[in-house]
N, C-alpha and C positions, 0 to 999 in steps of 0.2 A: 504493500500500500504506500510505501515512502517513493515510489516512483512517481506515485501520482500527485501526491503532495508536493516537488520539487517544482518549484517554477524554472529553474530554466529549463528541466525535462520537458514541462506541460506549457511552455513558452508559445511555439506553436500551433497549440492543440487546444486549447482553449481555458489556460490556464486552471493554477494547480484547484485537486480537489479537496475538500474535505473528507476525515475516515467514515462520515457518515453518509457522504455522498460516493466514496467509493464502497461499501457496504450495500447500498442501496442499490449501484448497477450489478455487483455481484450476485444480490437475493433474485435481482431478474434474470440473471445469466442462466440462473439453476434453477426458476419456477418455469423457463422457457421450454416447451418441448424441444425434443433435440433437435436441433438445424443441422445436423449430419455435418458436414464439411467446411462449412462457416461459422463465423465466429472467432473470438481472441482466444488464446492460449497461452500460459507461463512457457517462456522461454529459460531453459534451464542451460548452464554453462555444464559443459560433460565434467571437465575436473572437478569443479569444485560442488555441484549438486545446488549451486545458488541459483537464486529468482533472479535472472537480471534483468528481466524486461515480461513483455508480453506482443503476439503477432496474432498474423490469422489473416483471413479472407471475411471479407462483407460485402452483402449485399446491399446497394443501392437505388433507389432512381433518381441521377442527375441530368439534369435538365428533360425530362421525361422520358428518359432514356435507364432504362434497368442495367445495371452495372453491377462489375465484382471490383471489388477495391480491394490494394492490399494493401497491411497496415503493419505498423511495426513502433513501440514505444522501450528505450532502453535507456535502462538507470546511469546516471552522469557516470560514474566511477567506471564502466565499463565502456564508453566511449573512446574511440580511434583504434579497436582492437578488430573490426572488419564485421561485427556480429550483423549489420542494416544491410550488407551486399551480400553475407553469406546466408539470413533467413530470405531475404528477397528473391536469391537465387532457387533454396527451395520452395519457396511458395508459388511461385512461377515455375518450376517444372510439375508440381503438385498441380495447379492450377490447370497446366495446358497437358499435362500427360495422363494424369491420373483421372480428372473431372473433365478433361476435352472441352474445358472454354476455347473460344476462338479470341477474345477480347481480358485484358485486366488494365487498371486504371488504378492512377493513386492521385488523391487530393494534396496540393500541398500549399502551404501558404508563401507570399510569394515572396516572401523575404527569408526564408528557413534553405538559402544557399545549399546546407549538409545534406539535407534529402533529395535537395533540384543533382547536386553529383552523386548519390546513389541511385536514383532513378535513369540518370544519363549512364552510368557504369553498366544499367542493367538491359540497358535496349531501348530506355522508354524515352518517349518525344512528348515536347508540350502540343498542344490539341489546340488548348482554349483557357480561357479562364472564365467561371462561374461563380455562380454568387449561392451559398449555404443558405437551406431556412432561416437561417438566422442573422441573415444577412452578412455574415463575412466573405472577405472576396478567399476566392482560392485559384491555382493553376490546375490544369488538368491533363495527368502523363499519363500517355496510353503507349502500351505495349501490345500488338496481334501476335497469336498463336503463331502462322505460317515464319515469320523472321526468327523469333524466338526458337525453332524448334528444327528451323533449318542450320539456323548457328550452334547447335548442342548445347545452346543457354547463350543468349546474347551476351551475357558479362566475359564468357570464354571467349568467344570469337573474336571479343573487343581488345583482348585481352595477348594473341598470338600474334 
């Protein structure tokens, strides 16, 4: 829960939350019937068996448009250690191998630089920029199945 609480973690994202507001999205997490495939998950570090963050795939409609978003939140102390390019990479081959999306998109805000070069490392291109319910602006990085899976994971291809 102390991830969610950090502001510069939750800088981007809509700043930090309270433990009873993150309590709160947890009680729906678990009253929700299963969503099978989507949804956030603890990100665990293999050495050490710590929470360092949380990911996952969401479902959306941006701009009336039903979308999978991928998402990813990680605890300041574990930042510059490559974990935003290495979950991204597998949620994107998750995404388009295992689930056979043809589309995935990630919102970003458009001053949050760190995310605009994990998204670019990962294959993905700004689109557009849209405006959230709640009216904050955000960019809109779409990555297609076909590029992604013809490079054996965009970040690799980027990468040789």
């Amino acid at each position: 829960m102390t991830i969610w609480a950090d502001p510069e973690v939750t800088r981007y994202i809509g700043g930090p939350r309270t433990p009873h507001e993150v309590r709160s999205l947890l009680d729906e997490q678990v009253d929700e019937p299963s969503r099978g495939a989507f949804g956030q998950h603890p990100l665990i570090e293999r050495a050490t068996g710590s929470v360092v963050g949380d990911c996952g795939l969401l479902e959306k409609t941006i701009d009336g448009r039903d979308e999978v978003e991928i998402v990813y939140v990680i605890g300041k102390h574990y930042w510059g250690r490559g974990y935003a390019l290495e979950i991204g990479e597998a949620l994107l081959d998750f995404a388009f191998g295992t689930l056979g999306l043809n589309r995935v998109v990630s919102l970003i805000h458009p001053e949050n630089e760190l995310s605009q070069r994990v998204a670019d490392k990962l294959g993905m291109v700004r689109e557009s920029r849209v405006l959230q319910p709640d009216g904050a602006e955000r960019e809109l990085w779409v990555v297609e199945r076909e590029g992604w899976l013809l490079g054996g994971g965009q970040a690799d291809a980027r990468t040789r």
